[in-house]
Structure formats: C-alpha cells, structure tokens
C-alpha positions, 0 to 999 in steps of 0.5 A, a space after each residue: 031410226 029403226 027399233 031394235 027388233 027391226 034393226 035386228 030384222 034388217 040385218 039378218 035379210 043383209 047377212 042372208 043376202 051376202 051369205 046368198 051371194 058368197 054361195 052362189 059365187 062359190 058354185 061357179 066354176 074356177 077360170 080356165 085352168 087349161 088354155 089350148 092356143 092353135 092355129 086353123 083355117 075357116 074351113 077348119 070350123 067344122 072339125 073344131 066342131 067335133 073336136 068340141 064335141 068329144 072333148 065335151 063328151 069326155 069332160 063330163 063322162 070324167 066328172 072334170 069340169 066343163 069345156 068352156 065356149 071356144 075363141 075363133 079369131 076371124 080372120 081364121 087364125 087364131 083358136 083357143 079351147 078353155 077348159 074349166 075344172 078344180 084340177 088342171 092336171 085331171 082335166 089335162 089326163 082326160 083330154 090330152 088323148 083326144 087333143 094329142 091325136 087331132 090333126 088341128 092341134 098340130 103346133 099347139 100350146 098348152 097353159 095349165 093354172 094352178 093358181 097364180 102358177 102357170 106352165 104352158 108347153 108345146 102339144 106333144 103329138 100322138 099319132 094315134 087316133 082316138 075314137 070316142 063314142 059319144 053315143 055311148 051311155 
C-alpha cells in the first residue's frame, strides 16, 4: 500500500494526465459543421481538385477552419466536402461564392451543424465565376 506522499505523488501524475488529455481533446477541431453531398464523374476528379484547393486557400486566409479530406465513392458518384470550424455560418459566408460558381456543385446540398441542429438546403447557384488567386500572400 503506497504512503501517503507517494499516494499523493501518484495522483497528481493521474490528475495531470486527464487534464493532458482534456486539453488535447479540446484542441481538435469540432466535426464537420458544413457537408457538401454532389454528384460527379471520374473524370471530374481533376476540377474537385482545384476546387479543394480554393476552398483551402479560402478557409484558411479567413482563419474559419479547415477543409477536411474529401469522400469520392468509386463508382463516380457520390461526392462530399467536409468542412470543419466553430461557426457553420462563417465558414459557409466564405465558401458559398467559391461553391455557388462551380459548375460540379450543380444540384447540390448542403448540411450545416450546429450542434445537435441541422439545416440542410439545395446549393443556390451563381453564375458568376469567382477566381481565386492563391498565390497571393
């Protein structure tokens, strides 16, 4: 049985340990508070790529989160966008000209969380193309 000093030794490392591992937890990013479901071919894969990369490129000049890694069912039918961030509403103000203008969100639907809460509409389009420079500092 452990005396009282090493008892006390023992559970201050415990209590620093889950305290380590709550602030750790807390740091991660909240799930995905925008979901973008859009249909696509193989030979899409390119353009979803530069779109990525803009909304990327957006994202983070806003300070609005991340984009998470993208879901491409294989069969070339099934997309989705996971976008990750405190504030769906934000995130969604940055991104939507960029998505609005895409020619492969035509159809669209997007799922925004807050919470427990979701809203989840059809893309409105523009048709307006947006160019984003991201060589631009």
């Amino acid at each position: 049985m452990p005396t009282g000093k090493n008892f006390i030794a023992s559970l201050s490392i415990a209590l620093a340990t889950v305290g380590t591992a709550s602030a750790q937890q807390a740091a991660r990013p909240p799930g995905p508070v925008i979901t973008v479901h859009f249909d696509y071919y193989p030979q899409d894969r390119p353009r979803i790529g530069a779109l990525e990369h803009q909304l990327r490129h957006v994202i983070r000049r806003a300070g609005v989160g991340e984009l998470g890694d993208s879901e491409l069912h294989a069969d070339g039918n099934d997309g989705y966008l996971y976008m990750y961030g405190p504030d769906a509403d934000r995130l969604y103000a940055v991104t939507s000209p960029i998505l609005q203008s895409s020619r492969l969100m035509k159809d669209a639907e997007v799922t925004k969380r807050y919470g427990s809460h979701t809203e989840t509409f059809a893309l409105p389009r523009n048709h307006t193309r947006v160019v984003i420079n991201p060589m631009e500092p």
